[in-house]
C-alpha positions as CSV (number, residue, x, y, z in Angstrom):
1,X,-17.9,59.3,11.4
2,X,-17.7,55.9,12.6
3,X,-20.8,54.0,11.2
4,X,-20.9,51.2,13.5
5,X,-20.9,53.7,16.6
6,X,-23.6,56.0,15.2
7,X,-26.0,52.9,13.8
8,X,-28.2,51.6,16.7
9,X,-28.5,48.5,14.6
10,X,-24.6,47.5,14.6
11,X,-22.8,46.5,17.9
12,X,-19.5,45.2,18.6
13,X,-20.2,42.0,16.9
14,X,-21.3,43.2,13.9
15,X,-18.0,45.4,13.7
16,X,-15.6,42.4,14.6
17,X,-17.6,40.2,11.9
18,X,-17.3,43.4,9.0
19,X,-13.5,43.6,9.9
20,X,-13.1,39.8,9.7
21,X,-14.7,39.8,6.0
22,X,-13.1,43.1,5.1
23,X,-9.9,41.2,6.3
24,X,-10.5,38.1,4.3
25,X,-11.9,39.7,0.9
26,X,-8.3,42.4,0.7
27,X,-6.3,39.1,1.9
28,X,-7.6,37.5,-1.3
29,X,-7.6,39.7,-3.1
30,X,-4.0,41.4,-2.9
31,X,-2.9,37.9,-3.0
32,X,-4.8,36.7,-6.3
33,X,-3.9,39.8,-8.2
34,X,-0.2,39.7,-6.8
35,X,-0.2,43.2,-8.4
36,X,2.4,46.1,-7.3
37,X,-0.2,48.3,-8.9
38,X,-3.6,47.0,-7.9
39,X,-2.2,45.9,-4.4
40,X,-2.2,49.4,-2.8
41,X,-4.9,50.6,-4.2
42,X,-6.8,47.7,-2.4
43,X,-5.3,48.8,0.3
44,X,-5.9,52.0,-0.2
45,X,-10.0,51.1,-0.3
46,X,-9.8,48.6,2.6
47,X,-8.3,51.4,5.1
48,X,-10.6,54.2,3.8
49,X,-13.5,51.5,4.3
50,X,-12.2,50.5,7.9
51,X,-11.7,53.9,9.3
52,X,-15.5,55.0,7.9
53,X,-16.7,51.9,9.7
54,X,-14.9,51.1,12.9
55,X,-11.8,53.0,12.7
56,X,-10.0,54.3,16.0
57,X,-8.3,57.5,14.4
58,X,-5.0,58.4,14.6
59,X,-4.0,56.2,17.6
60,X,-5.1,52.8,15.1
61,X,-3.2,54.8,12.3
62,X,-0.2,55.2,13.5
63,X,-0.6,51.6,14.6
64,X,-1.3,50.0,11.2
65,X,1.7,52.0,9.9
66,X,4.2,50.8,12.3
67,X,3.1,47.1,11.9
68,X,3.3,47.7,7.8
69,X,6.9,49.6,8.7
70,X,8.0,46.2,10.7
71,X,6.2,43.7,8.1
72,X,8.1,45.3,5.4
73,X,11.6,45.2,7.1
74,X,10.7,41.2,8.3
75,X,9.7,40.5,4.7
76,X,13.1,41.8,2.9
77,X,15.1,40.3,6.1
78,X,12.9,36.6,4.6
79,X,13.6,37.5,1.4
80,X,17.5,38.1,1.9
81,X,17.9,35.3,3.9
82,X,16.2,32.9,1.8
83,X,13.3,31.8,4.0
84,X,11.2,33.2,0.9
85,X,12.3,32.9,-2.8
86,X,10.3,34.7,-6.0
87,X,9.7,31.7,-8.6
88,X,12.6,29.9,-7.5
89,X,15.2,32.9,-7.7
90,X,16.4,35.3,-4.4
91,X,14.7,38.4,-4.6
92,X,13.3,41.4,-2.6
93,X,9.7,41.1,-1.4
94,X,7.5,42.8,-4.0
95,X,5.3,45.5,-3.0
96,X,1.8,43.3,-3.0
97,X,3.1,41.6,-0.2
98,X,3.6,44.5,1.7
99,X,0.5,45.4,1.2
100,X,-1.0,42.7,3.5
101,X,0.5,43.8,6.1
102,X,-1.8,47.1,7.1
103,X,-4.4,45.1,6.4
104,X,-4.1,42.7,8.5
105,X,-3.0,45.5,11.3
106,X,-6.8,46.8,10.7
107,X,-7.9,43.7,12.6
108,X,-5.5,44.4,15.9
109,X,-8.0,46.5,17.7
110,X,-11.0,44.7,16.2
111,X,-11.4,41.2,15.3
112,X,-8.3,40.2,17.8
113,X,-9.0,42.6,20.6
114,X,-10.2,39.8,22.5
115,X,-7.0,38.2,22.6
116,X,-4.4,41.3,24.2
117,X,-4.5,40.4,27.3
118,X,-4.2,36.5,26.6
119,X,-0.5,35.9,26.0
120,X,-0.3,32.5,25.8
121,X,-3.6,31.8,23.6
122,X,-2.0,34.8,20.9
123,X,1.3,33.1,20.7
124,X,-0.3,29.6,20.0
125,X,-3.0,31.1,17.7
126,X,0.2,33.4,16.1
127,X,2.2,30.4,15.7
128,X,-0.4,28.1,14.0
129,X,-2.8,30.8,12.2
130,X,0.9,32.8,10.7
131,X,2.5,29.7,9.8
132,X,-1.0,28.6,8.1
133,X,-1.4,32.3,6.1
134,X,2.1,31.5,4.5
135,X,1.4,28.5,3.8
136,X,-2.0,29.5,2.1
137,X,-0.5,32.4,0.5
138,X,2.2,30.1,-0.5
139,X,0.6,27.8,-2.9
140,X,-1.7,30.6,-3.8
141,X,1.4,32.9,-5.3
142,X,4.3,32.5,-7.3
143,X,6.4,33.0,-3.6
144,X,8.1,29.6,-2.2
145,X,9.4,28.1,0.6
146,X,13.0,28.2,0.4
147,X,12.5,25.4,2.8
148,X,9.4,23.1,3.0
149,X,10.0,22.3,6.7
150,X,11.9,25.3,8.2
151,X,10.2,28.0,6.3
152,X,6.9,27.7,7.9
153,X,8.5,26.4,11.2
154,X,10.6,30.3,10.8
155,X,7.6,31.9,10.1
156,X,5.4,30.0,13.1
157,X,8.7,31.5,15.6
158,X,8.4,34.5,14.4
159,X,4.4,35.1,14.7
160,X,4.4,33.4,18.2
161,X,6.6,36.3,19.2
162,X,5.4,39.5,16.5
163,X,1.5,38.7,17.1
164,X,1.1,38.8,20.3
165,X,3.7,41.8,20.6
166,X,1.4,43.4,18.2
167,X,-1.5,43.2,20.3
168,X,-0.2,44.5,23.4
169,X,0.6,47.5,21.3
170,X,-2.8,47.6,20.3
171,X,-4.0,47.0,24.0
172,X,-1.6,50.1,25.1
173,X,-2.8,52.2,22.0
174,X,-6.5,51.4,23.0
175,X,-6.2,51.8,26.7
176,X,-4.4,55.6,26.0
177,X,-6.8,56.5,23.6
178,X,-9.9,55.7,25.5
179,X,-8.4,57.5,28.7
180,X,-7.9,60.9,26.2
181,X,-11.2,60.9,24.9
182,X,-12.5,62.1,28.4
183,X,-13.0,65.5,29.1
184,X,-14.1,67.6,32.1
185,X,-18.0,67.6,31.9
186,X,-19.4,71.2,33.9
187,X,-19.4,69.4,37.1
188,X,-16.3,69.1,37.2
189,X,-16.4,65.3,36.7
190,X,-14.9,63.6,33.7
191,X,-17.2,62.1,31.5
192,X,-16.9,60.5,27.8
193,X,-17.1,62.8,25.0
Protein backbone atom coordinates (compact mmCIF):
# COMPACT_ATOMS: atom_id res chain seq x y z
CA UNK A 1 0.00 0.00 0.00
CA UNK A 2 1.34 3.29 -0.95
CA UNK A 3 -0.07 5.89 1.57
CA UNK A 4 0.48 8.86 -0.35
CA UNK A 5 -1.53 7.30 -3.46
CA UNK A 6 -4.47 6.08 -1.35
CA UNK A 7 -4.71 9.43 0.99
CA UNK A 8 -6.83 12.12 -0.83
CA UNK A 9 -5.08 14.54 1.35
CA UNK A 10 -1.30 13.90 0.07
CA UNK A 11 -0.29 14.76 -3.52
CA UNK A 12 2.90 14.74 -5.20
CA UNK A 13 4.25 17.53 -3.15
CA UNK A 14 3.60 16.23 -0.05
CA UNK A 15 5.48 12.97 -1.15
CA UNK A 16 8.57 14.89 -2.66
CA UNK A 17 8.65 17.00 0.73
CA UNK A 18 8.27 13.51 3.20
CA UNK A 19 11.11 11.97 0.98
CA UNK A 20 13.25 15.14 1.24
CA UNK A 21 12.89 15.00 5.26
CA UNK A 22 13.05 11.21 5.39
CA UNK A 23 16.30 11.91 3.25
CA UNK A 24 17.69 14.49 5.55
CA UNK A 25 16.80 12.87 9.10
CA UNK A 26 18.66 9.00 7.86
CA UNK A 27 21.51 11.37 6.26
CA UNK A 28 22.00 12.75 9.84
CA UNK A 29 21.53 10.37 11.38
CA UNK A 30 23.77 7.44 9.82
CA UNK A 31 26.31 10.10 9.77
CA UNK A 32 26.18 11.21 13.62
CA UNK A 33 26.12 7.68 14.89
CA UNK A 34 28.85 6.57 12.34
CA UNK A 35 27.76 3.14 13.56
CA UNK A 36 28.34 -0.22 11.42
CA UNK A 37 25.65 -1.52 13.67
CA UNK A 38 23.06 1.25 14.00
CA UNK A 39 23.77 2.41 10.30
CA UNK A 40 21.71 -0.40 8.62
CA UNK A 41 19.29 -0.73 10.77
CA UNK A 42 18.45 3.01 9.91
CA UNK A 43 18.49 1.97 6.77
CA UNK A 44 16.66 -0.72 7.26
CA UNK A 45 13.62 1.72 8.78
CA UNK A 46 14.12 4.45 6.15
CA UNK A 47 13.38 1.90 3.15
CA UNK A 48 10.61 0.07 4.98
CA UNK A 49 9.20 3.74 5.72
CA UNK A 50 9.77 4.88 1.93
CA UNK A 51 8.27 1.97 0.26
CA UNK A 52 4.93 2.14 2.77
CA UNK A 53 4.84 5.81 1.68
CA UNK A 54 5.78 6.45 -1.85
CA UNK A 55 7.61 3.45 -2.91
CA UNK A 56 7.66 2.31 -6.72
CA UNK A 57 8.09 -1.57 -5.99
CA UNK A 58 10.51 -3.62 -7.39
CA UNK A 59 11.45 -1.49 -10.38
CA UNK A 60 12.69 1.49 -7.40
CA UNK A 61 14.24 -1.63 -5.53
CA UNK A 62 16.26 -2.88 -7.77
CA UNK A 63 17.21 0.67 -8.36
CA UNK A 64 18.30 1.66 -4.85
CA UNK A 65 20.34 -1.58 -4.78
CA UNK A 66 22.27 -1.05 -7.88
CA UNK A 67 23.10 2.61 -6.87
CA UNK A 68 24.19 1.15 -3.08
CA UNK A 69 26.15 -1.77 -5.34
CA UNK A 70 28.02 1.19 -7.35
CA UNK A 71 28.36 3.67 -4.12
CA UNK A 72 30.03 0.83 -2.34
CA UNK A 73 32.53 -0.08 -5.11
CA UNK A 74 33.26 4.07 -5.73
CA UNK A 75 33.68 4.37 -1.92
CA UNK A 76 36.53 1.43 -1.51
CA UNK A 77 37.98 2.75 -5.08
CA UNK A 78 38.20 6.58 -2.70
CA UNK A 79 39.31 4.78 0.00
CA UNK A 80 42.18 2.78 -1.83
CA UNK A 81 43.22 5.62 -3.63
CA UNK A 82 43.49 7.94 -0.93
CA UNK A 83 40.84 10.58 -1.92
CA UNK A 84 39.37 9.49 1.61
CA UNK A 85 41.37 8.52 4.75
CA UNK A 86 39.78 7.05 8.26
CA UNK A 87 41.38 9.40 11.07
CA UNK A 88 44.36 10.09 9.19
CA UNK A 89 45.25 6.29 8.29
CA UNK A 90 44.27 4.42 4.64
CA UNK A 91 41.46 2.26 5.24
CA UNK A 92 38.41 0.58 3.61
CA UNK A 93 35.13 2.53 3.76
CA UNK A 94 33.23 1.37 6.83
CA UNK A 95 29.92 0.03 6.46
CA UNK A 96 27.93 3.39 7.77
CA UNK A 97 29.03 4.98 4.86
CA UNK A 98 27.62 2.57 2.73
CA UNK A 99 24.72 2.90 4.15
CA UNK A 100 23.96 6.39 2.73
CA UNK A 101 24.04 5.33 -0.33
CA UNK A 102 20.36 3.58 -0.64
CA UNK A 103 19.19 6.20 1.01
CA UNK A 104 19.91 8.70 -0.91
CA UNK A 105 18.85 6.37 -4.05
CA UNK A 106 15.22 6.59 -2.26
CA UNK A 107 15.07 10.20 -3.46
CA UNK A 108 15.90 9.36 -7.47
CA UNK A 109 12.41 8.85 -8.40
CA UNK A 110 10.99 11.31 -5.89
CA UNK A 111 12.47 14.42 -4.67
CA UNK A 112 14.91 14.55 -8.00
CA UNK A 113 12.43 13.34 -10.52
CA UNK A 114 12.12 16.70 -11.71
CA UNK A 115 15.54 16.84 -12.74
CA UNK A 116 15.87 13.37 -15.37
CA UNK A 117 15.36 14.90 -18.19
CA UNK A 118 17.58 18.09 -17.39
CA UNK A 119 21.13 17.10 -18.00
CA UNK A 120 22.89 19.91 -17.68
CA UNK A 121 20.96 21.45 -14.48
CA UNK A 122 21.75 17.52 -12.70
CA UNK A 123 25.40 17.72 -13.52
CA UNK A 124 25.75 21.34 -12.09
CA UNK A 125 23.47 20.58 -9.09
CA UNK A 126 25.60 16.90 -8.84
CA UNK A 127 28.75 18.67 -8.91
CA UNK A 128 28.12 21.45 -6.33
CA UNK A 129 25.29 19.65 -4.00
CA UNK A 130 28.01 16.02 -4.02
CA UNK A 131 30.99 17.96 -3.52
CA UNK A 132 29.01 19.99 -0.61
CA UNK A 133 27.52 16.45 1.17
CA UNK A 134 31.34 15.34 1.44
CA UNK A 135 32.24 18.24 2.58
CA UNK A 136 29.43 18.26 5.26
CA UNK A 137 29.82 14.80 6.04
CA UNK A 138 33.43 15.57 6.26
CA UNK A 139 33.73 17.69 9.17
CA UNK A 140 30.77 15.92 10.64
CA UNK A 141 32.84 12.37 10.81
CA UNK A 142 36.05 11.10 11.70
CA UNK A 143 36.58 10.63 7.55
CA UNK A 144 39.15 13.28 5.83
CA UNK A 145 40.14 14.66 2.90
CA UNK A 146 43.20 13.08 1.78
CA UNK A 147 43.39 16.31 -0.04
CA UNK A 148 41.72 19.61 0.97
CA UNK A 149 41.56 20.88 -2.64
CA UNK A 150 41.40 17.82 -4.97
CA UNK A 151 39.28 15.66 -2.72
CA UNK A 152 36.17 17.59 -3.12
CA UNK A 153 37.17 18.80 -6.58
CA UNK A 154 37.33 14.44 -7.27
CA UNK A 155 34.22 14.02 -5.66
CA UNK A 156 32.44 17.22 -7.57
CA UNK A 157 33.81 15.09 -11.17
CA UNK A 158 32.60 12.30 -10.20
CA UNK A 159 28.87 13.45 -9.13
CA UNK A 160 28.59 15.72 -12.24
CA UNK A 161 28.91 12.37 -14.12
CA UNK A 162 27.18 9.54 -11.45
CA UNK A 163 24.10 11.83 -10.62
CA UNK A 164 22.76 12.62 -13.40
CA UNK A 165 23.56 9.02 -14.87
CA UNK A 166 21.58 7.96 -11.92
CA UNK A 167 18.59 9.77 -12.89
CA UNK A 168 18.21 8.70 -16.34
CA UNK A 169 18.23 5.24 -14.86
CA UNK A 170 15.52 6.30 -12.70
CA UNK A 171 13.79 8.09 -15.72
CA UNK A 172 14.10 4.58 -17.76
CA UNK A 173 13.02 2.62 -14.64
CA UNK A 174 10.01 4.97 -14.23
CA UNK A 175 8.97 5.26 -17.83
CA UNK A 176 9.04 1.01 -18.06
CA UNK A 177 7.26 0.73 -15.04
CA UNK A 178 4.43 3.07 -15.66
CA UNK A 179 4.05 1.51 -19.31
CA UNK A 180 3.60 -2.26 -17.42
CA UNK A 181 1.16 -1.24 -15.01
CA UNK A 182 -1.40 -1.02 -17.96
CA UNK A 183 -3.59 -3.72 -18.70
CA UNK A 184 -6.28 -4.55 -21.20
CA UNK A 185 -9.56 -3.04 -19.73
CA UNK A 186 -12.90 -5.24 -21.39
CA UNK A 187 -13.01 -2.96 -24.18
CA UNK A 188 -10.18 -3.88 -25.38
CA UNK A 189 -8.53 -0.59 -24.62
CA UNK A 190 -5.63 -0.31 -22.16
CA UNK A 191 -6.31 1.46 -19.21
CA UNK A 192 -4.24 2.02 -15.74
CA UNK A 193 -4.71 -0.49 -13.25
Amino acid sequence: MNVFKSSRWAGPATAKVANVLMFNVSWFAILLTQSSFLAPVIVLLHLSAHFYCMGKGRPELLLIAGVTVFGFAIDQILFAAGVFNLEGQSAYAPLWLTCLWPVFASTLMHAFDWLQNRIILSTIFGAVGGAMSYIAGVRLTSIEFGSLFWGPVIIGALWAVAFPLFLKIAAKISRSSDGGALAKSPAGQRSPV
